[in-house]
ROKELUM-890072 format. One record per atom (N, C-alpha, C): residue number from 1; residue in one letter; atom name; z, x, y. Coordinates in Angstrom, 1 decimal, decimal comma. Layout:
<nodes>
resi:resn:name:up:east:north
NUM:a:CA:Z:X:Y .
...
</nodes>
This chain:
<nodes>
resi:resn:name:up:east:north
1:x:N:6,4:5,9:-11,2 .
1:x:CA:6,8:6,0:-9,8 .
1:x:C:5,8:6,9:-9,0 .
2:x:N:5,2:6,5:-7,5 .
2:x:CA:4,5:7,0:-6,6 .
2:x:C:5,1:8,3:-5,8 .
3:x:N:4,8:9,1:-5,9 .
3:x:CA:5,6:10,5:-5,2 .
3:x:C:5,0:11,1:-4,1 .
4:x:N:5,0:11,6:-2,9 .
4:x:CA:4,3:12,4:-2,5 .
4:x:C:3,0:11,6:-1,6 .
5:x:N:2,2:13,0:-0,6 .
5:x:CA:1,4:12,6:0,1 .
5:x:C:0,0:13,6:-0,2 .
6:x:N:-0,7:12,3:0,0 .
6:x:CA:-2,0:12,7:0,1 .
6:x:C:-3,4:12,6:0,8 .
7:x:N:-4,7:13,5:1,2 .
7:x:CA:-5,0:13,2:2,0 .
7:x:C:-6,5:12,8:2,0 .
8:x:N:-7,1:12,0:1,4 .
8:x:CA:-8,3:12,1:0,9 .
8:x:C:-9,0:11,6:1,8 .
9:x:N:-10,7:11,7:2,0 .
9:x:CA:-11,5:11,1:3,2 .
9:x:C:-12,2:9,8:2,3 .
10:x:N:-12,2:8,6:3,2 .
10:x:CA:-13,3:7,7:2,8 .
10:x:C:-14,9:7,8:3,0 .
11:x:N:-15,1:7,3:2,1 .
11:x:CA:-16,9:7,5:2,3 .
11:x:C:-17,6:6,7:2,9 .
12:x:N:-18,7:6,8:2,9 .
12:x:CA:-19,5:5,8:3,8 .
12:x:C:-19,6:4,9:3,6 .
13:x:N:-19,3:4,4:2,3 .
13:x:CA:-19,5:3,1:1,3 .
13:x:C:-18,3:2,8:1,2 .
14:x:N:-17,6:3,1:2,0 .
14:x:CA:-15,7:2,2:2,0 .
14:x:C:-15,2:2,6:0,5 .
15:x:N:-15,0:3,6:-0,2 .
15:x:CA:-14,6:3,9:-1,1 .
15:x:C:-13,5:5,8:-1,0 .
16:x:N:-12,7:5,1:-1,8 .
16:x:CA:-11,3:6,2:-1,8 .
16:x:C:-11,7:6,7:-2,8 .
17:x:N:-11,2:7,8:-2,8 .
17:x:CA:-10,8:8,6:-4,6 .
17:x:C:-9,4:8,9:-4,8 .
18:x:N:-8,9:8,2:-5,2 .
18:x:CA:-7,9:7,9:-6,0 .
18:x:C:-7,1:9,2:-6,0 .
19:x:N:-6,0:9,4:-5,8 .
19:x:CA:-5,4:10,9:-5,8 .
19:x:C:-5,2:11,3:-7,2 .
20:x:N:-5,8:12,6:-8,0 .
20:x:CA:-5,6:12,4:-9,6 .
20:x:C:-3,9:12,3:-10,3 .
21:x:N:-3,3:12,3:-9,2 .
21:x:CA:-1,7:12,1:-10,1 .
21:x:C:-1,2:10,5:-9,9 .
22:x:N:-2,3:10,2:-9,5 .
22:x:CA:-1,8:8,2:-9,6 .
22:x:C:-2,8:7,7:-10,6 .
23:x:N:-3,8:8,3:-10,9 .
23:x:CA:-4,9:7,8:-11,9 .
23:x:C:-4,6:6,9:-12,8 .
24:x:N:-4,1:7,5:-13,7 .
24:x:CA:-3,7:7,0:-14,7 .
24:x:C:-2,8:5,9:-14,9 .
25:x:N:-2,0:5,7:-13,8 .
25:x:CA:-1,3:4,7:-13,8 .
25:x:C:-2,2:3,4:-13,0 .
26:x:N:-2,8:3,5:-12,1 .
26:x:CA:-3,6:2,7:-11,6 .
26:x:C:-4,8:2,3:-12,6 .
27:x:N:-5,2:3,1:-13,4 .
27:x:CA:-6,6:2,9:-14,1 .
27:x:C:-6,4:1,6:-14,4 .
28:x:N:-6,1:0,5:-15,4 .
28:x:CA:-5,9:-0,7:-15,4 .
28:x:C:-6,1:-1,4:-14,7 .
29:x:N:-6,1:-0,8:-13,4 .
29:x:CA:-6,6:-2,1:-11,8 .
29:x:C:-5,6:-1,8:-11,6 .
30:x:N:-6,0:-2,5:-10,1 .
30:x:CA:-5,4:-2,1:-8,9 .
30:x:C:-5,7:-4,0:-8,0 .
31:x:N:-4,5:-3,8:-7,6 .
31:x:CA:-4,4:-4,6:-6,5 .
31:x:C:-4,3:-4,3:-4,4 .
32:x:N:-5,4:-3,8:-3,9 .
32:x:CA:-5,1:-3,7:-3,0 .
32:x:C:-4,7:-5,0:-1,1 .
33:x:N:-4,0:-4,3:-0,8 .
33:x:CA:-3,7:-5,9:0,4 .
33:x:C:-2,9:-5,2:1,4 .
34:x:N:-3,2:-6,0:2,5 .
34:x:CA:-2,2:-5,8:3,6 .
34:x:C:-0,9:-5,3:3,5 .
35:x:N:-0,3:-4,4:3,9 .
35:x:CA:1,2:-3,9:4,2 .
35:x:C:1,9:-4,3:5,6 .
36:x:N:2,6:-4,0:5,2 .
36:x:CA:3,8:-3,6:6,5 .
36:x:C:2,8:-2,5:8,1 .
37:x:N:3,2:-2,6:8,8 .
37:x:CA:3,0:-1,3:10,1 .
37:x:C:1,7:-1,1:10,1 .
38:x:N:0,6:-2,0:9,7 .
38:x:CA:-0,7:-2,0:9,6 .
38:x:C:-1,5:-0,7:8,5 .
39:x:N:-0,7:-0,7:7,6 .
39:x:CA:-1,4:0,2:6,6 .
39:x:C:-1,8:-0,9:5,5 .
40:x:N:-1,8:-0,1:4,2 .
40:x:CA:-2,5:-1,2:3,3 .
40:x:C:-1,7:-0,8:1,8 .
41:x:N:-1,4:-1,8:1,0 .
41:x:CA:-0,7:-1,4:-0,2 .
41:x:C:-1,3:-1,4:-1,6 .
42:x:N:-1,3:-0,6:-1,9 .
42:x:CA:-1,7:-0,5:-3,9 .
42:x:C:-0,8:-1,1:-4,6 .
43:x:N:-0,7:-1,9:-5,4 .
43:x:CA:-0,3:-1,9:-6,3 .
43:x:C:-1,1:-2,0:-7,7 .
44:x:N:-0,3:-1,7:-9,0 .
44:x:CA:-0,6:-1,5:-10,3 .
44:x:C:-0,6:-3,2:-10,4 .
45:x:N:-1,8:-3,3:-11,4 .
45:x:CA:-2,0:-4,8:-11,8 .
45:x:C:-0,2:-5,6:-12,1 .
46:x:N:0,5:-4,5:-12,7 .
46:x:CA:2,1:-5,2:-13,7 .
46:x:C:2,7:-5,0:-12,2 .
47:x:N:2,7:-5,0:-11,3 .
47:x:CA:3,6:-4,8:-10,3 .
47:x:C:3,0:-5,7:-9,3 .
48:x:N:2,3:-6,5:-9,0 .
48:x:CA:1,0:-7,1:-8,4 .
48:x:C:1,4:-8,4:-8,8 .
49:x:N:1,8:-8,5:-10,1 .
49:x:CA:1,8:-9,5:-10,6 .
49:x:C:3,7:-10,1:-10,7 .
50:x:N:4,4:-8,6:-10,6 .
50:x:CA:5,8:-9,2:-10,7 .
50:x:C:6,3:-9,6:-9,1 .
51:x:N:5,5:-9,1:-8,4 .
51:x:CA:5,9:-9,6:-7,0 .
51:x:C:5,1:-11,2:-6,8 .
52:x:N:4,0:-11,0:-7,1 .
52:x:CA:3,4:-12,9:-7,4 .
52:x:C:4,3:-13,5:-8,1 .
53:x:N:5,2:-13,1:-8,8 .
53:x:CA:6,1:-13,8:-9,7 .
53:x:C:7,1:-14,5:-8,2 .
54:x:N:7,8:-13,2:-7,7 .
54:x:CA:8,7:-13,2:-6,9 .
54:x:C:8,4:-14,4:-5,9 .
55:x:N:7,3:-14,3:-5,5 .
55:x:CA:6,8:-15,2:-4,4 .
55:x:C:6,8:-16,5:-4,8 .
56:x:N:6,0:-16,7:-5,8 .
56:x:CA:5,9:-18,2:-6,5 .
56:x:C:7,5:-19,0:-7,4 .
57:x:N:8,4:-18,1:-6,8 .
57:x:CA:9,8:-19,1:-6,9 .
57:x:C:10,3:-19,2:-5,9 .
58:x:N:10,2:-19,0:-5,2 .
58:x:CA:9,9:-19,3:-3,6 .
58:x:C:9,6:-20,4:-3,7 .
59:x:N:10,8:-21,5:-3,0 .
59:x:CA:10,6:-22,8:-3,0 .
59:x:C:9,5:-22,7:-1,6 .
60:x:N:8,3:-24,5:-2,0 .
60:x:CA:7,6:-24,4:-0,9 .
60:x:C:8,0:-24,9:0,4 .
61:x:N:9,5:-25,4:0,9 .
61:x:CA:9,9:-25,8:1,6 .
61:x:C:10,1:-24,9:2,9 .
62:x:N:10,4:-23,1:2,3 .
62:x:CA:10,6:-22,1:2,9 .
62:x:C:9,6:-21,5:3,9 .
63:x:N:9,6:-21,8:4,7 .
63:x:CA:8,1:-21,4:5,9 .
63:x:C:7,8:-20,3:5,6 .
64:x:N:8,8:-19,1:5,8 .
64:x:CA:8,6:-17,3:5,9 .
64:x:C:7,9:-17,2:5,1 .
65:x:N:8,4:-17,6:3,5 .
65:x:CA:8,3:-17,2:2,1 .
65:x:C:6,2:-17,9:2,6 .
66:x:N:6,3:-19,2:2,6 .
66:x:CA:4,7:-19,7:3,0 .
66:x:C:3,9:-18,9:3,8 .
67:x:N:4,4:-18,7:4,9 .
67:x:CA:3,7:-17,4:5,1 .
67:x:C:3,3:-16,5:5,3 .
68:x:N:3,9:-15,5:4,7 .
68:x:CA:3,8:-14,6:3,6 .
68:x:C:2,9:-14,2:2,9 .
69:x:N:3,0:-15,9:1,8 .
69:x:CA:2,1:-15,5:0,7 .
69:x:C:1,0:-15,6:0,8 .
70:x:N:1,0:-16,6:2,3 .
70:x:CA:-0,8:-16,8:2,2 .
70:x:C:-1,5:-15,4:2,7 .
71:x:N:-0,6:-14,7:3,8 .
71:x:CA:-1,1:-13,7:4,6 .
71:x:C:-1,7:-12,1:3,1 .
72:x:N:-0,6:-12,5:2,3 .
72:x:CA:-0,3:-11,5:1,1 .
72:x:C:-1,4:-11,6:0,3 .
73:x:N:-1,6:-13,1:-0,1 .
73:x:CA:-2,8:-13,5:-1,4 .
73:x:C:-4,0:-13,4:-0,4 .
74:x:N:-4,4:-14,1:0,5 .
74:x:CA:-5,4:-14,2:1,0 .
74:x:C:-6,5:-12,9:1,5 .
75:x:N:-5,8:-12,1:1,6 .
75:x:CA:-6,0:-10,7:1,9 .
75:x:C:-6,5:-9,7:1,0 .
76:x:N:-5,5:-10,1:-0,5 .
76:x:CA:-5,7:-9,2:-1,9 .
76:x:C:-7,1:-9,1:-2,3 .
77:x:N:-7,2:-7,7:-2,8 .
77:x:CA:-9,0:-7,2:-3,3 .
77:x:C:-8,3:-6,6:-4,9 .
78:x:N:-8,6:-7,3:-6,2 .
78:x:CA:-8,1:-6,8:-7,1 .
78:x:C:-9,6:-6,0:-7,4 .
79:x:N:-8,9:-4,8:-8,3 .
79:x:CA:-10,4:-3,7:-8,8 .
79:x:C:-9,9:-2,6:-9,8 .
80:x:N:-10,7:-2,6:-10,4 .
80:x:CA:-10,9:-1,3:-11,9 .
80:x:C:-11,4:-0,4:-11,0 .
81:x:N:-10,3:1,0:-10,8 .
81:x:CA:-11,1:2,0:-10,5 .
81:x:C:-12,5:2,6:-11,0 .
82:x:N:-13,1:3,2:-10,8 .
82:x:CA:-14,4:4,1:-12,0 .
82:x:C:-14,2:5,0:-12,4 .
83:x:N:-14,9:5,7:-12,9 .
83:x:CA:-14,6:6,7:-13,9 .
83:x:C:-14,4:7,8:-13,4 .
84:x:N:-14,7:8,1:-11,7 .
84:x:CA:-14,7:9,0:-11,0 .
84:x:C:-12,8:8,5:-9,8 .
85:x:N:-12,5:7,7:-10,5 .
85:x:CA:-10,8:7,2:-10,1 .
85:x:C:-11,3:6,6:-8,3 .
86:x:N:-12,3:6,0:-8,2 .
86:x:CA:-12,8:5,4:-6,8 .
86:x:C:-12,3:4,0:-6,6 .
87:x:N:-11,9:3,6:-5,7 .
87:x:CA:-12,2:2,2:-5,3 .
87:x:C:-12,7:1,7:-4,2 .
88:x:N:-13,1:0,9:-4,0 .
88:x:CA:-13,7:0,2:-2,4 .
88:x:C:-12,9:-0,6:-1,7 .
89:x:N:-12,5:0,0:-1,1 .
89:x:CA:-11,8:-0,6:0,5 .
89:x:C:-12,5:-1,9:1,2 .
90:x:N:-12,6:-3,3:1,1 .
90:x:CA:-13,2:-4,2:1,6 .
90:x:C:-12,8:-4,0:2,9 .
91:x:N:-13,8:-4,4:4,0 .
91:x:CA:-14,4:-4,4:5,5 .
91:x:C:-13,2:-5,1:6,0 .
92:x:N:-12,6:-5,9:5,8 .
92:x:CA:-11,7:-6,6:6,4 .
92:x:C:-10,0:-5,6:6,3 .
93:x:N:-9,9:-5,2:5,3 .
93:x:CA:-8,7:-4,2:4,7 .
93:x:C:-8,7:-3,5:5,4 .
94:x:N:-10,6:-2,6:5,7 .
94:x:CA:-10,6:-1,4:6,6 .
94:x:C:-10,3:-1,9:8,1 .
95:x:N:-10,6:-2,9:8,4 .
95:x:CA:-10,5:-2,9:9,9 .
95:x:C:-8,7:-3,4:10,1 .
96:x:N:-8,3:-4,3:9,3 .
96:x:CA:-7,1:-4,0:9,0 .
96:x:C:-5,7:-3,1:9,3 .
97:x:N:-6,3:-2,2:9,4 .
97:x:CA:-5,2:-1,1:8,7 .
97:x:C:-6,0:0,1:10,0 .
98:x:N:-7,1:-0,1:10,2 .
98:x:CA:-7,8:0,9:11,5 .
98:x:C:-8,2:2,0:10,5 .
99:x:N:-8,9:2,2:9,5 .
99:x:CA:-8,8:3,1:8,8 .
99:x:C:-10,5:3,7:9,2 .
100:x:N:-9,8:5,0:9,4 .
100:x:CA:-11,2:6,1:9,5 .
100:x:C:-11,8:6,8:8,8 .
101:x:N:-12,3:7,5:9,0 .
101:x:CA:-13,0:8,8:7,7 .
101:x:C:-11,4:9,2:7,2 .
102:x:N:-10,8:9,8:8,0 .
102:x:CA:-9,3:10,5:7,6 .
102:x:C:-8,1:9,7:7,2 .
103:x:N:-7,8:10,0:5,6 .
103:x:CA:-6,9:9,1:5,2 .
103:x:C:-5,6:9,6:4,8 .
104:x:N:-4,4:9,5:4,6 .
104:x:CA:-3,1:9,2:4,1 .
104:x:C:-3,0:8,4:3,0 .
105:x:N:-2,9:8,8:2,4 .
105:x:CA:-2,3:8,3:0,7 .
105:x:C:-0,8:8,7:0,1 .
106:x:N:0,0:7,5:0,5 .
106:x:CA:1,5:8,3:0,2 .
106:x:C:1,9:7,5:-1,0 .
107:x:N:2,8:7,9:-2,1 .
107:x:CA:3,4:7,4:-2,9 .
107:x:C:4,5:6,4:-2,8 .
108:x:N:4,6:5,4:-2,3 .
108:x:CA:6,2:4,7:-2,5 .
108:x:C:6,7:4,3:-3,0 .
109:x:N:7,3:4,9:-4,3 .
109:x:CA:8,1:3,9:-5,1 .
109:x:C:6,6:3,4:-6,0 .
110:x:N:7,2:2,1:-6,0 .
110:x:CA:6,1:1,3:-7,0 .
110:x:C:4,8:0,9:-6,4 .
111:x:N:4,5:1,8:-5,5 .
111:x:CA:3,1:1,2:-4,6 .
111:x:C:3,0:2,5:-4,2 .
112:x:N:1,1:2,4:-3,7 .
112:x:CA:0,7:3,7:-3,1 .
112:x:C:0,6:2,8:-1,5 .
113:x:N:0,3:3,8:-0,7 .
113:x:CA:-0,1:3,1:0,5 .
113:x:C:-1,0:4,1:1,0 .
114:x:N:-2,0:3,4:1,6 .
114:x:CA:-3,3:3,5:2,7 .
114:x:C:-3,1:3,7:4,0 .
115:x:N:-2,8:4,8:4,9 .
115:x:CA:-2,7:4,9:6,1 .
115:x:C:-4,0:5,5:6,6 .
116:x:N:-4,0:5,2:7,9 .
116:x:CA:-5,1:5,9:8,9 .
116:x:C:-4,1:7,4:9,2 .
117:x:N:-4,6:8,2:9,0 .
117:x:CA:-4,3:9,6:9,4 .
117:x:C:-3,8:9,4:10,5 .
118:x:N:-4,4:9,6:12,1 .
118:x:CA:-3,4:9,6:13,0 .
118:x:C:-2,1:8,8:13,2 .
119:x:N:-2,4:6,8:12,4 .
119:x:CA:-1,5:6,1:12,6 .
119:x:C:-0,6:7,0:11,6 .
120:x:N:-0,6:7,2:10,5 .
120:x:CA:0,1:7,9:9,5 .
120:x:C:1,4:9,0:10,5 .
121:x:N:0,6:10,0:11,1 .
121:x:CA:1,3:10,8:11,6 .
121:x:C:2,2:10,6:13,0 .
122:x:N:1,5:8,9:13,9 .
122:x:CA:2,2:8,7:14,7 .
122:x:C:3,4:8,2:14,1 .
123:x:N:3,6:7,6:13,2 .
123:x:CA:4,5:6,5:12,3 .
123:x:C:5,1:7,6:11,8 .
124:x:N:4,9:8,3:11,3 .
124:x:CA:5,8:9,7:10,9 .
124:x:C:6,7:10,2:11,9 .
125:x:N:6,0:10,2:13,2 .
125:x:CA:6,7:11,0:14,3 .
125:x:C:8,2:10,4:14,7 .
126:x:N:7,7:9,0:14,7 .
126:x:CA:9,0:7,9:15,4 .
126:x:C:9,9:8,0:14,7 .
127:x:N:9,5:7,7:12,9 .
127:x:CA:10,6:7,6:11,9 .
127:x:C:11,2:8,8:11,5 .
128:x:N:10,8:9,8:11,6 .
128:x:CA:11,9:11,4:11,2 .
128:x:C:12,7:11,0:11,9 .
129:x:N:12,5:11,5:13,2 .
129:x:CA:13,7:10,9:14,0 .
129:x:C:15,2:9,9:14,0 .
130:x:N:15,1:9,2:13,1 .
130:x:CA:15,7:8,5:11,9 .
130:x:C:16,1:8,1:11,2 .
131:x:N:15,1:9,2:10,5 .
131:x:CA:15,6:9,2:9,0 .
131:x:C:17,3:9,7:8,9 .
132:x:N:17,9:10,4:9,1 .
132:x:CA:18,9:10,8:8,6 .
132:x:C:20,0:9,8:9,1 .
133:x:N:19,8:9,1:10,0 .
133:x:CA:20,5:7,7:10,5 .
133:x:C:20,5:6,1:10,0 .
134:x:N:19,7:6,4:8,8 .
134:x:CA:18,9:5,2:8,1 .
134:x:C:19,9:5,1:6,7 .
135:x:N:20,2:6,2:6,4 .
135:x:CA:20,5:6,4:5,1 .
135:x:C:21,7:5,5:4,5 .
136:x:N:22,3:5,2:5,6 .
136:x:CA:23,9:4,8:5,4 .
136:x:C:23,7:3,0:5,2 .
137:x:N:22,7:3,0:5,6 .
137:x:CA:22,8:1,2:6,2 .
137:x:C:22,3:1,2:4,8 .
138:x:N:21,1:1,7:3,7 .
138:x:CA:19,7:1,8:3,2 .
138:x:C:20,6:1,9:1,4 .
139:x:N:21,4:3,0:1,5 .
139:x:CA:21,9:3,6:0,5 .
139:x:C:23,5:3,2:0,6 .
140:x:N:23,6:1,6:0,4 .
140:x:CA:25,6:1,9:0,4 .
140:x:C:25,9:2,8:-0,5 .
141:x:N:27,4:3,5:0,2 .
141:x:CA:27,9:4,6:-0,5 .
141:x:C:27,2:5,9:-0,4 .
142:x:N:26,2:6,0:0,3 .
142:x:CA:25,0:7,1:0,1 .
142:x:C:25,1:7,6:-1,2 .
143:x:N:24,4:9,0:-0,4 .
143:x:CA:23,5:9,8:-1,9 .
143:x:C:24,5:10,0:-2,9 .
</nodes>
């Protein structure tokens, strides 16, 4: 599981360094692609692969599900971190997502995500606000 936030800068060469408490679980590859709210999503190759699952029973009659997958697959940059836990951000991802020198790296669950710092903290701003109103619809029965 992905926990927590982190803030690392990209380099010149479109490359992250990997936060060292996701390493290890990412080392195997990584699947990076489009998200939600214009950020960008990690996933672990076994997680990459069980949502391709999900998708591809997705009858093709289903428009949403079609469009989706094409927006999802077509987008994906699969990659073996290095030895130094880096990976490269392809030009299209980066423009994507608006991503600057200053990055956001949050944990979610079974995915990491890629934010632009300011978008990170404007999107933070709206959603505190809430959060503690979310919980009920999100969590039947709550905590």
């Amino acid at each position: 599981m992905f926990l927590g936030t982190h803030t690392p800068r990209l380099d010149e060469k479109g490359r992250l360094i990997l936060p060292a408490k996701f390493r290890d679980e990412l080392a195997g590859g990584v699947v990076i692609t489009k998200g939600q709210e214009r950020c960008l999503y990690v996933f672990p190759m076994p997680e990459f692969q069980r949502i391709a699952g999900q998708l591809r029973d997705q009858p093709m009659t289903h428009k949403a599900a079609r469009a989706y997958s094409r927006v999802f697959f077509a987008s994906a940059h699969d990659e073996v971190p290095d030895k130094q836990g880096r990976v490269t951000i392809p030009g299209h991802l980066r423009e994507y997502a608006g991503l600057s020198r200053e990055l956001v790296v949050i944990g979610a669950s079974s995915r990491v995500e890629i934010w632009d710092k300011q978008s990170w903290e404007s999107y933070l701003a709206d959603s505190e606000e809430d959060f503690a109103g979310i919980e009920e619809g999100v969590l039947p029965g709550g905590m």
